[in-house]
N, C-alpha and C positions, 0 to 999 in steps of 0.2 A: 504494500500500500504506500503512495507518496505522501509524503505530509511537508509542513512548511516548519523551516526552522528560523527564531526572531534569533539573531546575536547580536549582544552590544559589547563593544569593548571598549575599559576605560582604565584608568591609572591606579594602580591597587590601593593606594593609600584613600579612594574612595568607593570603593565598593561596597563596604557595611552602610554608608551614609545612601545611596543608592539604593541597596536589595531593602531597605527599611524606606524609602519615598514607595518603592513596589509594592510592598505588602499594607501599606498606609492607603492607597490606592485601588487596594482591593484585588491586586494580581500576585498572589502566592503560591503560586506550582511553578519553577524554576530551577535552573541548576547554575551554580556558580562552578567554571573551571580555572584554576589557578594553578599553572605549575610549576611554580617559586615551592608552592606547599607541598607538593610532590616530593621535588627536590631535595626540601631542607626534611620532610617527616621521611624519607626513603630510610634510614637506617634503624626508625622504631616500627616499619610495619614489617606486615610478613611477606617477603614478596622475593621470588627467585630473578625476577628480571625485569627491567625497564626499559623498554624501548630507547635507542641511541636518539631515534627523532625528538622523543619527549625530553631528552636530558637536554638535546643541541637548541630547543625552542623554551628554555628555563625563563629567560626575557620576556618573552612574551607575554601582553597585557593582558591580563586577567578578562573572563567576560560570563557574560550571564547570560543564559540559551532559553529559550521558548521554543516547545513544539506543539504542532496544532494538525489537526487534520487538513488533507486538502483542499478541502472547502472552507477552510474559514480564514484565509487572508485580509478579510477584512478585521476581524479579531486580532490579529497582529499588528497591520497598523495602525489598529488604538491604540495598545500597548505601546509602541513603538515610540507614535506622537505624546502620548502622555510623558512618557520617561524624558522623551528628547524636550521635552517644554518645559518640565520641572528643570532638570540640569541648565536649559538654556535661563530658566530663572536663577539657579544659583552661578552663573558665571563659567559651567563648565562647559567651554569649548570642544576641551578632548575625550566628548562622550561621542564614539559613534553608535550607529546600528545598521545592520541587513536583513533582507528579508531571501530567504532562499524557498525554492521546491527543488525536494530533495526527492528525488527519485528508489521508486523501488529497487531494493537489492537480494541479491542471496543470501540472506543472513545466517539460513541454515547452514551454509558453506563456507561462508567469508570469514567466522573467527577462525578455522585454521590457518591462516597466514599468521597468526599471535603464535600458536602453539608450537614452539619448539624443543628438536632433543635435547636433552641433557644428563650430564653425569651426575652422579649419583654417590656418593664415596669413593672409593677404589676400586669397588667389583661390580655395580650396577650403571645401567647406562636406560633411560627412559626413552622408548620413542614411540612417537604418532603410529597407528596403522598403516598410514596412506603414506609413509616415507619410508626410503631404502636406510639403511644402516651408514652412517659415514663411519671415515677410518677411525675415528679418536673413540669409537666405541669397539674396535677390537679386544679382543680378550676380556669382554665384561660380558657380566650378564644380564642379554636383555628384556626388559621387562615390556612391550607389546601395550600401549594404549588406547582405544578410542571414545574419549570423553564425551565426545558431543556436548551435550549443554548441562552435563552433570557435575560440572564444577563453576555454576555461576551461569 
């Protein structure tokens, strides 16, 4: 199914003042992405790996997402106009927003590109179904995966 996604990006040291004009306003289903906070909480979560992309875009300004159904574009850009009036009342310049239609995808197929082999201690080596073994899992033992959507 396609749906529309509202993104705004804006300068982290204002985003709590922002997602609080949102929720004041009556629009609170949202996601903030920040990946300063990625970066800096990456060694208290659990987590085997970070994509190199998410590490090399650590700068990148912080933004706040809406999604909607296909048909309600015009629900966006209320949202949209609201945010950008209130910010244009406080001064803020460096607030943008877009509006996108996003197209249907494979979803059922497309997080395998996330999922990669990996070693395991010294004698195990984890890998996908749908992948042949590389050389760095020689001489271990392999353990044979396919998660599909059973880990999240």
């Amino acid at each position: 199914m396609d749906y529309i996604e509202l993104e705004f990006k804006l300068p982290r040291e204002k985003v709590d003042l922002v997602s609080t004009f949102l929720v004041a306003g009556g629009y609170d289903t949202f996601e903030i992405c920040d990946l300063s906070d990625l970066v800096e909480n990456a060694g208290a979560m659990f987590c085997d790996y970070i994509e190199d992309e998410l590490l090399e875009n650590k700068a990148a300004p912080p933004t706040i997402k809406f999604y909607f159904d296909a048909t309600e574009e015009a629900k966006a850009k209320e949202i949209r106009d609201y945010l950008l009036g209130v910010c244009g009342q406080l001064g803020y310049d460096d607030v943008s927003a877009e509006i996108t239609l996003v197209e249907n995808s494979d979803w059922d197929t497309r997080w395998k590109q996330y999922f990669y082999p990996f070693p395991v201690g010294e004698k195990l080596f984890i890998l996908p179904s749908w992948e042949e073994a590389p050389e760095e899992a020689a001489g271990r033992e392999i353990i044979r995966i396919d998660p599909a959507a059973a880990f999240g």
